[in-house]
N, C-alpha and C positions, 0 to 999 in steps of 0.2 A: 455496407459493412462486411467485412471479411468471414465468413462461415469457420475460418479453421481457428478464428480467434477463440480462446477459453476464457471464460467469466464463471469464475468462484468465491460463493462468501463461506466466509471461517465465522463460526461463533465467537463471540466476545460474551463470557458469563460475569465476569467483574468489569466495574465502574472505573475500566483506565485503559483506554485505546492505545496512549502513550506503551504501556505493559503489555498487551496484545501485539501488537506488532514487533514488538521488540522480541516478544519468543516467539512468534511466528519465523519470524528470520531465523533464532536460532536452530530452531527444532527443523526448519526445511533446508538448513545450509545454505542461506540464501537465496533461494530458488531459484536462480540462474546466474548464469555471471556476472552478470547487471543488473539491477534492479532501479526505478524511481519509486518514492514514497512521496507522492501528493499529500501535502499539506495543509489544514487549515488557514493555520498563522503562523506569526514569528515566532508565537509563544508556542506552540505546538512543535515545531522544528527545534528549537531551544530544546524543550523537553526530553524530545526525541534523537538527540543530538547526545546528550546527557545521560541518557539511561543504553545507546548500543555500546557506552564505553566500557558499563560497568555490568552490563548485559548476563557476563558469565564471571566467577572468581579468578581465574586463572588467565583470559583472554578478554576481546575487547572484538565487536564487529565489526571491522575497515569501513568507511563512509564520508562523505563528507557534506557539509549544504552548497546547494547553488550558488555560484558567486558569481562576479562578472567575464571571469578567465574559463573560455572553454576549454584550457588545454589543461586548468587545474579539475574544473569539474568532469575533464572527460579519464581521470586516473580512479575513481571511485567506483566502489566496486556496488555500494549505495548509495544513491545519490537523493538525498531529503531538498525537497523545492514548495513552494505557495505556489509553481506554476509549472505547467509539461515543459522539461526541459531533457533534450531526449541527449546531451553531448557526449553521457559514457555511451550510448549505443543502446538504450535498457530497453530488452522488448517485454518486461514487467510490471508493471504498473501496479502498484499498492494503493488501494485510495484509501486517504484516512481521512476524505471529509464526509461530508452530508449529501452530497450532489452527486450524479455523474458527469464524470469526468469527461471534459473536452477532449477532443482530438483521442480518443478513442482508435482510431485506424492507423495509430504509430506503434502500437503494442501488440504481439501477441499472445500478450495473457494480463490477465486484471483479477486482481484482489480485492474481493469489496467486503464487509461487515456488515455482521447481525450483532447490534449490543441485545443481548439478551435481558440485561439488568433493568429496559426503561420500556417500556409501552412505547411512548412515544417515540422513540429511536428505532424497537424495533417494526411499528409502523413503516417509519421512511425509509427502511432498508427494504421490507416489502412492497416501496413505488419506486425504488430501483431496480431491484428483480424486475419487476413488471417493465420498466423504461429500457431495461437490456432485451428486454423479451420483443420487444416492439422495434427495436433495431435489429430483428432477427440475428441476436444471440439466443443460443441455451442456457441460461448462469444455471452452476449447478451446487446444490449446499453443501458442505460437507462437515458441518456440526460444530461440536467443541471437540479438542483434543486436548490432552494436555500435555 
């Protein structure tokens, strides 16, 4: 695994991942040109699809989901997938599931979660720390913001 890769979890203090990542994007400008957001499910993507529209009162965050056309998915400046679909270029990686993420060595930066509201959630974000730590990454915390 790549040494210069960065692994950082963002606190999540409320019960909606959906909500957390949606200001996470806002508040970092996207955090790079490209971004992919690893998805759960359809229904997660749906969700999250939904809320970058209405994200801000005034604007809406450019995005789109994976589909079968790479030249439509490679126009997005987000790109929301159930699978590493790298076709805008995204060396970001947001994970919004429960696991770490496959193919990890296409990214140079990954976004993982602490739900701080569940015990048992924030358990499995601390055997993913540990799972990056073991792939010789450093993840490093950087709390809640708001």
């Amino acid at each position: 695994m790549s040494t210069d890769m960065q692994v950082h979890f963002e606190r999540l203090d409320q019960a909606d991942r959906v909500e957390g990542i949606a200001r996470l994007l806002l508040r970092r400008n996207r955090l790079s040109p490209t971004v992919l957001i690893l998805c759960p499910d359809d229904g997660f993507v749906a969700q999250l699809n939904d809320r970058l529209w209405t994200i801000h009162p005034t604007s809406f965050l450019a995005h789109g989901i994976a589909g079968d056309s790479v030249e439509d998915n490679a126009k997005q400046p987000i790109l929301l997938s159930t699978h590493i679909c790298q076709d805008n270029g995204a060396k970001v990686l947001m994970n919004g599931t429960l696991e770490i993420p496959p193919e990890l060595s296409k990214f140079t930066h990954i976004v993982d979660f602490v739900d701080a509201w569940d015990d048992g959630l924030m358990q499995a974000a601390r055997e993913r720390f540990k799972t990056y730590r073991q792939l010789s990454l450093e993840p490093t915390y950087l709390g809640s913001q708001k």
